[in-house]
TIDO-114368 format. One record per residue (C-alpha): residue in one letter; x, y, z. Coordinates in nm, 3 decimals. Each point is the difference from the previous one (the first is absolute). Example, Ala and Ser with C-alpha at 12.3 -4.5 7.8 and 13.67 -1.06 7.14 Angstrom:
BEGIN
(roke 'A',(1.230,-0.450,0.780)) (roke 'S',(0.137,0.344,-0.066)) 
END
This chain:
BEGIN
(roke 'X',(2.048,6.811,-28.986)) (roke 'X',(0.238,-0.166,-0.266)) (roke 'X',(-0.015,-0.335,-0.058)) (roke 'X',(0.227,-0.294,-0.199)) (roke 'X',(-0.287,-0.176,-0.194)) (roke 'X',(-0.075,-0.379,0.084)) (roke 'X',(0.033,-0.089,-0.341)) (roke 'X',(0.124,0.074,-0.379)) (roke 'X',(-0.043,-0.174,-0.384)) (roke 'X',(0.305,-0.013,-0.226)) (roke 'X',(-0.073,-0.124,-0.308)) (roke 'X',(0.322,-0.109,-0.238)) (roke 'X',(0.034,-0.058,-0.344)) (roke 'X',(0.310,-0.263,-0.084)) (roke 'X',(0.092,0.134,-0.305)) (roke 'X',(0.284,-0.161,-0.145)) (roke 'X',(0.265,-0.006,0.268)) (roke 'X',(0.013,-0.043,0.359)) (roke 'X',(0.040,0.358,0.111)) (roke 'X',(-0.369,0.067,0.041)) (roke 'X',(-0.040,-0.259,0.205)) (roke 'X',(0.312,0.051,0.170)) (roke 'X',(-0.099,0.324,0.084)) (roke 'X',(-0.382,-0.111,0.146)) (roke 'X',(0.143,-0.250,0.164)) (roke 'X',(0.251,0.177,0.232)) (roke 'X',(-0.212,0.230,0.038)) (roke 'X',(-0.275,-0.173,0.110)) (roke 'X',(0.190,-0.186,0.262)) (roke 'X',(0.131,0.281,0.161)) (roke 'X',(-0.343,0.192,0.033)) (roke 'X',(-0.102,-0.357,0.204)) (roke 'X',(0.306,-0.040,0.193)) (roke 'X',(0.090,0.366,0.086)) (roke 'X',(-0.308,0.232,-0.033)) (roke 'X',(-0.276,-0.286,0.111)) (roke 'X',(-0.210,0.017,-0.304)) (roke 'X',(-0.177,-0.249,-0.169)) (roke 'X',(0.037,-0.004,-0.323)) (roke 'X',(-0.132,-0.179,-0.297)) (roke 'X',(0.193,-0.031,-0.294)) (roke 'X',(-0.129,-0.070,-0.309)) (roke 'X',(0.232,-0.181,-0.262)) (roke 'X',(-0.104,-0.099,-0.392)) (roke 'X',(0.303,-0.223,0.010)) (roke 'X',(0.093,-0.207,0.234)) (roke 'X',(0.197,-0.248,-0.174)) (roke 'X',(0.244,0.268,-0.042)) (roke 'X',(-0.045,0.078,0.371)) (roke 'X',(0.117,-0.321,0.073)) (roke 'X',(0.343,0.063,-0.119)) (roke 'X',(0.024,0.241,0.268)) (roke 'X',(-0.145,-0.166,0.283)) (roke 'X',(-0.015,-0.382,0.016)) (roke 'X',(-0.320,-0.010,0.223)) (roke 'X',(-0.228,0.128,-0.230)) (roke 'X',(-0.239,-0.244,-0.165)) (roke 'X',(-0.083,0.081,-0.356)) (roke 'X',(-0.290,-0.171,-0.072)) (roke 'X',(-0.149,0.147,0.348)) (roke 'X',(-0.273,0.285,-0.010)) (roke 'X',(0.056,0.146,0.360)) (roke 'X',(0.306,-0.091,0.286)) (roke 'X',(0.170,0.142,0.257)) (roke 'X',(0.410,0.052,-0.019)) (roke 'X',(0.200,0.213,0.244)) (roke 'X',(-0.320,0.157,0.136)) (roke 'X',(-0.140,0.127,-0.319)) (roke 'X',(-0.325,-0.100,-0.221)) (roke 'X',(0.123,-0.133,-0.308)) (roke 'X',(-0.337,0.035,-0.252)) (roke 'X',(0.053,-0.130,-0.377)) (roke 'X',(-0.114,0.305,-0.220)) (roke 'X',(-0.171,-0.168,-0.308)) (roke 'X',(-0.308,0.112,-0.187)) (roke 'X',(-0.252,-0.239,0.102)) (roke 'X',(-0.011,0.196,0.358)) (roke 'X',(-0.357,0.167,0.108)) (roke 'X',(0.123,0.254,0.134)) (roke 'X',(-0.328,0.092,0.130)) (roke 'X',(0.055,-0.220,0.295)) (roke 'X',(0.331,0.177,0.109)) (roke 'X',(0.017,0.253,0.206)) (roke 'X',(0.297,0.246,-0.055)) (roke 'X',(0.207,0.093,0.243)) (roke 'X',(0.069,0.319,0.203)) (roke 'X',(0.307,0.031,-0.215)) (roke 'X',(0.054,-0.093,-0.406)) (roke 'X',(0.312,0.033,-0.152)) (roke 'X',(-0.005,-0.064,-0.373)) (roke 'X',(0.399,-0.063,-0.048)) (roke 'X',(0.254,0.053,-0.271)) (roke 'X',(-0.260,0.119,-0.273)) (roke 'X',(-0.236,-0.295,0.044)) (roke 'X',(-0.361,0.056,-0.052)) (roke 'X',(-0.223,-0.098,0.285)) (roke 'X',(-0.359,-0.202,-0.157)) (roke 'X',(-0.254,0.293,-0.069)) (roke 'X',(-0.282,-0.214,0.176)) (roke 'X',(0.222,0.042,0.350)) (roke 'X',(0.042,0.374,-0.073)) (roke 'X',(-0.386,-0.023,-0.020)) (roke 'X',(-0.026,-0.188,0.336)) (roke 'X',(0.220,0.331,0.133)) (roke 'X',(-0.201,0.211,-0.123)) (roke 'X',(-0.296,-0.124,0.152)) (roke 'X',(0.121,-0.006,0.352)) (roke 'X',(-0.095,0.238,0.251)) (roke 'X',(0.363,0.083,0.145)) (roke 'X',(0.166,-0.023,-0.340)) (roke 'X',(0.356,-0.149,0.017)) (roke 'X',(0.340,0.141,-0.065)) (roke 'X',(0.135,-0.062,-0.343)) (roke 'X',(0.323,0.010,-0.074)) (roke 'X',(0.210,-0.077,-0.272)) (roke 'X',(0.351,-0.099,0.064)) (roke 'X',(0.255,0.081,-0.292)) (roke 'X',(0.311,-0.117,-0.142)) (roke 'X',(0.334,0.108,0.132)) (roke 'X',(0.086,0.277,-0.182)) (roke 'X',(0.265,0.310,0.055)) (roke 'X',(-0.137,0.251,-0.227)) (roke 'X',(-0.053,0.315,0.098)) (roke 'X',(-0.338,0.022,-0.039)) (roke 'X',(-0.103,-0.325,0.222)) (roke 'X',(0.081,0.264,0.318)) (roke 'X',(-0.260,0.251,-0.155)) (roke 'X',(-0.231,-0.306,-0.032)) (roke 'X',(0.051,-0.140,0.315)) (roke 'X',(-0.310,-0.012,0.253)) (roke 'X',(-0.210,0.160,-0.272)) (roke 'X',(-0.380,-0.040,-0.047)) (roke 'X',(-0.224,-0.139,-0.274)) (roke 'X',(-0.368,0.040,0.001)) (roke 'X',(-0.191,-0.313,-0.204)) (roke 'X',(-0.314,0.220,-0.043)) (roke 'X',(-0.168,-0.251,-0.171)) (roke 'X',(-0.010,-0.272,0.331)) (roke 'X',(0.070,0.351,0.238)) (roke 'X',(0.273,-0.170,0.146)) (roke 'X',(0.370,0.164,0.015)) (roke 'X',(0.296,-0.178,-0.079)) (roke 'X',(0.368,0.112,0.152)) (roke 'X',(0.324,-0.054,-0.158)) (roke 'X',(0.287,-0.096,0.209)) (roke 'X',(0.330,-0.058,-0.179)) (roke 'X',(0.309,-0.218,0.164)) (roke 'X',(0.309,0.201,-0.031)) (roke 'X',(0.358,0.111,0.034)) (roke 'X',(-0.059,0.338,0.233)) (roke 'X',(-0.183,0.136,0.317)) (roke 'X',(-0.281,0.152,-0.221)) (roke 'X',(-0.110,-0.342,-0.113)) (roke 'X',(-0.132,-0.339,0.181)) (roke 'X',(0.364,-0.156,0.008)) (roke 'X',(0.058,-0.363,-0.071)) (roke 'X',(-0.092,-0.324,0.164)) (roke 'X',(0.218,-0.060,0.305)) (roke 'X',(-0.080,-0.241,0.258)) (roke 'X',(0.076,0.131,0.376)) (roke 'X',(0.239,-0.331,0.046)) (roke 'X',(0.189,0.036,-0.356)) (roke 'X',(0.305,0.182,0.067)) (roke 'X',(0.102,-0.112,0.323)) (roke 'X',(-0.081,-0.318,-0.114)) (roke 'X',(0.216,0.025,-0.322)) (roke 'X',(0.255,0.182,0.184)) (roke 'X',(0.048,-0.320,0.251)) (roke 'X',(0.026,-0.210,-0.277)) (roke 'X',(0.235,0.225,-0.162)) (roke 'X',(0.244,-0.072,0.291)) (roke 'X',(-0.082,-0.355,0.065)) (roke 'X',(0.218,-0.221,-0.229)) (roke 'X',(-0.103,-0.290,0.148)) (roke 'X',(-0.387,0.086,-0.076)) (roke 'X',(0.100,0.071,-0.334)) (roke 'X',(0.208,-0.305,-0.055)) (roke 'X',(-0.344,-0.209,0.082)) (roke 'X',(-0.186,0.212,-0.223)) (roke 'X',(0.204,-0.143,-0.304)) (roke 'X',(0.056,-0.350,0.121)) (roke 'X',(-0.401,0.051,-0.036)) (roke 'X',(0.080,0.084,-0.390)) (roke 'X',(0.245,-0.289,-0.048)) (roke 'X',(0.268,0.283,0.009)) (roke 'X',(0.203,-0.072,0.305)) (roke 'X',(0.299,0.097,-0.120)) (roke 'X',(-0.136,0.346,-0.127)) (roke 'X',(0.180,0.151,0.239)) (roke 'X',(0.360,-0.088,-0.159)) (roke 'X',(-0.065,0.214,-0.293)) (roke 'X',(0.111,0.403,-0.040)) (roke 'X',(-0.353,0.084,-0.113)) (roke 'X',(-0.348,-0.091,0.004)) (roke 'X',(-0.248,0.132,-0.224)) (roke 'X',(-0.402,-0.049,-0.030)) (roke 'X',(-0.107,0.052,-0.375)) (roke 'X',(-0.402,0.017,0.023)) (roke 'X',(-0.057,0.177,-0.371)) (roke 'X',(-0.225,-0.031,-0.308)) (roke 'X',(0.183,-0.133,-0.285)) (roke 'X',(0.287,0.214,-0.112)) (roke 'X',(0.146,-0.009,-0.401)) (roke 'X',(0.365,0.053,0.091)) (roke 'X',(0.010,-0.218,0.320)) (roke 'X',(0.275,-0.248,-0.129)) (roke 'X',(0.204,0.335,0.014)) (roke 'X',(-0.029,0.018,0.373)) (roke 'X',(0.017,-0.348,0.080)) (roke 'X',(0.346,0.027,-0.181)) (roke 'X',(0.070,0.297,0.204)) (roke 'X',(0.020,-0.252,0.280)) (roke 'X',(0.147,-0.315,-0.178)) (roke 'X',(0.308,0.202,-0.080)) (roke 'X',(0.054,0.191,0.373)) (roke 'X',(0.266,0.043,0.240)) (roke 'X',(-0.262,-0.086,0.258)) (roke 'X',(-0.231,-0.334,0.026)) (roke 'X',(-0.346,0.130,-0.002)) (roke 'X',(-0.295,-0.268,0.114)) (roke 'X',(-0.346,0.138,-0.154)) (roke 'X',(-0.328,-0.130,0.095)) (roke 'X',(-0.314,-0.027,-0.262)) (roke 'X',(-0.378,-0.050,0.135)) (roke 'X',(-0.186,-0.195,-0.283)) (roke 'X',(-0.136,0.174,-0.277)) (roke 'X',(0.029,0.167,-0.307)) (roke 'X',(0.341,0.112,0.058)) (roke 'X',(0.086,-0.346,0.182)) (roke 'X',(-0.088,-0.128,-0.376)) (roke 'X',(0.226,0.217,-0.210)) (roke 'X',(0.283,-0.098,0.259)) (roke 'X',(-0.028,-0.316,-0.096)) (roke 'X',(0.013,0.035,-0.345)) (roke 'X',(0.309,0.180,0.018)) (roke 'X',(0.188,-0.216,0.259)) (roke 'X',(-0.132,-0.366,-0.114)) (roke 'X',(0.058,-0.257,0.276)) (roke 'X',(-0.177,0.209,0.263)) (roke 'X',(-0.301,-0.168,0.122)) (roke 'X',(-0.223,0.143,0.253)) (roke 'X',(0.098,-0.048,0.398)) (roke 'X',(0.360,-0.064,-0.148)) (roke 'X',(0.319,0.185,0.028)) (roke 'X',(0.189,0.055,-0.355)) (roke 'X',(0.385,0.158,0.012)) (roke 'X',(0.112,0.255,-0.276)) (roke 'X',(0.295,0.145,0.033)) (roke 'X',(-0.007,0.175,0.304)) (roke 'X',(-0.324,-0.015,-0.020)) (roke 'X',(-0.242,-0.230,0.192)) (roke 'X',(-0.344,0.000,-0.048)) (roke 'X',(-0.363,-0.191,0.127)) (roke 'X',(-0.315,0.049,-0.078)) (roke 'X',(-0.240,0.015,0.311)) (roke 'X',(-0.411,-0.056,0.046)) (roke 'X',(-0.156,0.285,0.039)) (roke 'X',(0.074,0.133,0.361)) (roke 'X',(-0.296,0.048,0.262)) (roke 'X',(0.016,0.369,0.100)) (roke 'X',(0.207,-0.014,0.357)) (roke 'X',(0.241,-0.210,-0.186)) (roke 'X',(0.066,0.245,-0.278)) (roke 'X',(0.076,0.262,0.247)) (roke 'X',(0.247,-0.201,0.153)) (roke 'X',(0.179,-0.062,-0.362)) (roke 'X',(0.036,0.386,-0.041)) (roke 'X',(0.124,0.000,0.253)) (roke 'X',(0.240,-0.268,-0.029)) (roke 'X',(0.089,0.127,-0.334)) (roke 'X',(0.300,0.267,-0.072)) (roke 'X',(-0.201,0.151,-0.314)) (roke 'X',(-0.360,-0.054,-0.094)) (roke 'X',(-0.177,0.001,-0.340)) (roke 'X',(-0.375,0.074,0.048)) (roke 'X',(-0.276,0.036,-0.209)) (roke 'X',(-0.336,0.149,0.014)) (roke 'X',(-0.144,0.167,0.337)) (roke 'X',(0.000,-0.241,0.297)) (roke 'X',(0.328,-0.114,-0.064)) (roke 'X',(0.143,0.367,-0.004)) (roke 'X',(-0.168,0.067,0.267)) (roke 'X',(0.172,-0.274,0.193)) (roke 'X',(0.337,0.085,-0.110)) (roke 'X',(-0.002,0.338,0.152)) (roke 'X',(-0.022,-0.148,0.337)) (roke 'X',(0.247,-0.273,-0.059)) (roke 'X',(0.255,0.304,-0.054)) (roke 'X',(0.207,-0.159,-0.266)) (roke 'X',(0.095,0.139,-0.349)) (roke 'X',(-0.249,-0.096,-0.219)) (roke 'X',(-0.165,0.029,-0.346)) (roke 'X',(-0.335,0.060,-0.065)) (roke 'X',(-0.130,-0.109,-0.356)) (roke 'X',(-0.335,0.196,0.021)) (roke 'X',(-0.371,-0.162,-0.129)) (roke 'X',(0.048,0.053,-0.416)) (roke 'X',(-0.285,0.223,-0.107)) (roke 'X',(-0.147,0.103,-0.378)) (roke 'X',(0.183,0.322,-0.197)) (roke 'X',(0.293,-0.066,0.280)) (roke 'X',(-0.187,0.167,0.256)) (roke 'X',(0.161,-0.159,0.264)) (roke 'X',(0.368,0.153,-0.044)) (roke 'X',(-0.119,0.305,0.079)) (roke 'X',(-0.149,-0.136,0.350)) (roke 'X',(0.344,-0.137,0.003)) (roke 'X',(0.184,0.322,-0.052)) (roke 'X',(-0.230,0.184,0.281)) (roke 'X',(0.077,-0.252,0.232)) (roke 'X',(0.409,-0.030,-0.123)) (roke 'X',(-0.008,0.406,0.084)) (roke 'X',(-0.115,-0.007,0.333)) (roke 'X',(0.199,-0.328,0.114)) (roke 'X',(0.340,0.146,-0.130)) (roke 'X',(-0.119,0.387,0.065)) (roke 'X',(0.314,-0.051,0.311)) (roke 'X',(0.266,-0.218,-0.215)) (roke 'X',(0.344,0.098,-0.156)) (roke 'X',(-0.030,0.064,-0.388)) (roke 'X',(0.207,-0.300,-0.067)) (roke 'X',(-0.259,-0.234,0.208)) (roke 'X',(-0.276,0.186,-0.137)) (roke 'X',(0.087,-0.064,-0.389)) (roke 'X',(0.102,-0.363,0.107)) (roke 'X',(-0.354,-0.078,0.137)) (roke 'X',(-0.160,0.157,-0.219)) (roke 'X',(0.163,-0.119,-0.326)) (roke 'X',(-0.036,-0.384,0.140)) (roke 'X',(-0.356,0.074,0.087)) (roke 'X',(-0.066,0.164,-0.329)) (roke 'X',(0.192,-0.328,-0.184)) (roke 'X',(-0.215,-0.260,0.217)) (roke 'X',(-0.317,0.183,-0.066)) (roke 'X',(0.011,0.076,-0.381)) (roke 'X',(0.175,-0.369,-0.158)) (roke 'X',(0.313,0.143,-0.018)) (roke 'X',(0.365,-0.203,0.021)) (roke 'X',(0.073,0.003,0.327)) (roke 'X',(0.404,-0.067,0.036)) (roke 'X',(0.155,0.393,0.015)) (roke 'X',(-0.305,0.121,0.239)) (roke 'X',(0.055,-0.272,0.227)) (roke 'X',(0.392,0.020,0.061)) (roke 'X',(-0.075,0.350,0.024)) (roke 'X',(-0.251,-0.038,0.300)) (roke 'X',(0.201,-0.308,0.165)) (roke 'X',(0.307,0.242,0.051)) (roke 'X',(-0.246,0.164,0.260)) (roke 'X',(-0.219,-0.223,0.180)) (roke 'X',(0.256,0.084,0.319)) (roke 'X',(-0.162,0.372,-0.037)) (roke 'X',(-0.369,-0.125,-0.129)) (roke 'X',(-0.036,-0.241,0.294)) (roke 'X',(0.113,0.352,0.224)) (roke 'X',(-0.264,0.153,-0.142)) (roke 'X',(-0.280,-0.243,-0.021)) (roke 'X',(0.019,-0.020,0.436)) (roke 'X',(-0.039,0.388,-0.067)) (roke 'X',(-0.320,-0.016,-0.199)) (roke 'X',(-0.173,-0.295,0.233)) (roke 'X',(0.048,0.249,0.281)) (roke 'X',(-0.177,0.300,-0.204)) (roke 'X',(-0.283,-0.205,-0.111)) (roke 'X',(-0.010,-0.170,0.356)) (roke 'X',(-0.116,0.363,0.127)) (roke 'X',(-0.273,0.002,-0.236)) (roke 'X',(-0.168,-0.264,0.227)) (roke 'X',(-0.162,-0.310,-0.154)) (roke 'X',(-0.282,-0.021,-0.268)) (roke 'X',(-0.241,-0.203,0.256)) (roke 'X',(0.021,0.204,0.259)) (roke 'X',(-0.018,0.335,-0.198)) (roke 'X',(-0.334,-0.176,-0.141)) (roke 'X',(-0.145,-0.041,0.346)) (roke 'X',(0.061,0.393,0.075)) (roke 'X',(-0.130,0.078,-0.340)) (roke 'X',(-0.356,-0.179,0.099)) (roke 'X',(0.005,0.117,0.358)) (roke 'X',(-0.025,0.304,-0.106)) (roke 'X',(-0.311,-0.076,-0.260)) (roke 'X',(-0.193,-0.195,0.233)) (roke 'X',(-0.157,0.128,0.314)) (roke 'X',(-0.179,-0.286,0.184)) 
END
């Protein structure tokens, strides 16, 4: 007889942003609260974990938040005292200490290792997917199981209460009109468009920001803190953090970093979002709105190419005019290009885009959810 096991590892590296952690930790919750398992996530970082959740205590070697085992990962751990769980997953690329491997080795019903990729929407991930990979040298066998964009992969991260929870808010004006009096922002309503710009730092951003100064339309755009906050600032000086700044038609603030239900909430409150990275894309699918992903930089420009896989299969349905809009403004944002003629080109169809994106949560909405498609994965290993 099949069995869920009682218990699973996930060790994460932070690297340096938040969508490793972002990742973990949604994960991680949603095993607890929907599946019943206890897990034990493992963090080298948990400053940077803070950002995310407000409860954690950095300076704090083990605690308990939302149901789930918070361990610091740090090298002075003996790891001969731990006992691994029924379940590992070694997550976006992270490599889990060679002493625990050791420990898994040595037990007598060896666990199930996993390693949980990046998002990716090459076409290779679906050949990868699910596939096996014998460590002869500890006789242990490692799986790969790749988040993705179609049926033959492990989907993406989608709590059972997201949509219909999104979807209320989406049709509660008074629920969102609390949501920003919570920002400071209670008039954020009045304006004709609301954008979210989460981003790395961009060379030609003054050339969308004056995109915005100079339209027809008052835009409001919302900034968490960070590197991109920064350059804002530079090029609009006067606008201090927690503070709203007018430009033109534009208005601006600059936000602390959101906790993770609250950042759903601004996609969703938001007519277009800019995000950057993995968890944040991730997110914006769901909210439904147009959106713009500027995707993790790699070495040699290795990541446009991730970016044109994915850009292929996300417009494989569009018009050709929608399909050279997004893809010119995607290919601008991604490789420090100026920014003005791809943008006015894409704004002339966010009526159609924000058609299309409602299309494209529904088709990756019948891929299931990552968490869920993990537990069937392992039920299937694991015979109890």
């Amino acid at each position: 007889m099949q069995h869920k096991p009682q218990h699973w590892d996930i060790f994460c590296a932070v690297v340096d942003n938040f969508g490793d952690i972002g990742i973990c930790w949604r994960l991680s919750r949603q095993l607890v609260a929907e599946h019943g398992i206890a897990v034990r996530l493992w963090v080298d970082d948990l400053h940077s974990f803070q950002r995310l959740c407000d409860e954690v205590e950095p300076l704090s070697a083990t605690q308990q938040i939302c149901g789930v085992e918070v361990r610091h990962w740090h090298g002075a751990i003996d790891w001969s005292c731990i006992v691994p769980a029924t379940v590992v997953i070694e997550a976006l690329a992270c490599h889990i200490p060679l002493a625990y491997q050791q420990q898994m080795a040595a037990m007598q019903i060896k666990p199930l290792w996993l390693n949980v990729e990046y998002l990716s929407a090459e076409d290779w991930v679906e050949e990868c997917h699910g596939m096996a990979s014998p460590q002869p040298q500890l006789a242990l066998t490692k799986y790969f199981f790749f988040p993705g964009f179609t049926e033959k992969t492990g989907g993406l991260l989608r709590e059972q209460h997201l949509l219909p929870a999104l979807a209320a808010f989406a049709q509660d004006r008074q629920a969102q009109q609390q949501f920003w009096q919570q920002l400071d922002l209670a008039n954020a309503l009045s304006f004709d468009r609301r954008v979210s710009l989460f981003a790395y730092s961009h060379q030609y951003l003054e050339t969308l920001l004056a995109c915005w100064q100079q339209a027809a339309e008052s835009t409001l755009c919302i900034v968490p803190s960070g590197n991109l906050a920064e350059q804002v600032q530079q090029l609009l000086p006067g606008l201090a953090l927690g503070q709203c700044a007018t430009f033109g038609a534009l208005t601006i603030k600059i936000v602390p970093f959101l906790a993770q239900p609250d950042y759903d909430l601004l996609l969703t409150a938001c007519d277009i979002n800019f995000v950057r990275g993995e968890d944040s894309i991730i997110r914006a699918h769901w909210a439904g709105k147009p959106f713009i992903w500027q995707i993790y930089r790699q070495d040699e420009q290795a990541h446009l190419l991730k970016l044109q896989a994915f850009l292929k299969r996300y417009t494989s349905d569009c018009s050709e005019v929608l399909v050279a809009a997004i893809t010119d403004f995607h290919a601008a944002w991604n490789s420090e290009q100026p920014l003005t003629a791809s943008w006015l080109q894409l704004e002339a169809l966010l009526t159609e885009l924000q058609a299309k994106n409602l299309l494209w949560r529904n088709k990756l909405e019948s891929h299931g959810d990552l968490a869920s498609n993990l537990v069937r994965f392992v039920e299937k290993k694991i015979i109890i």
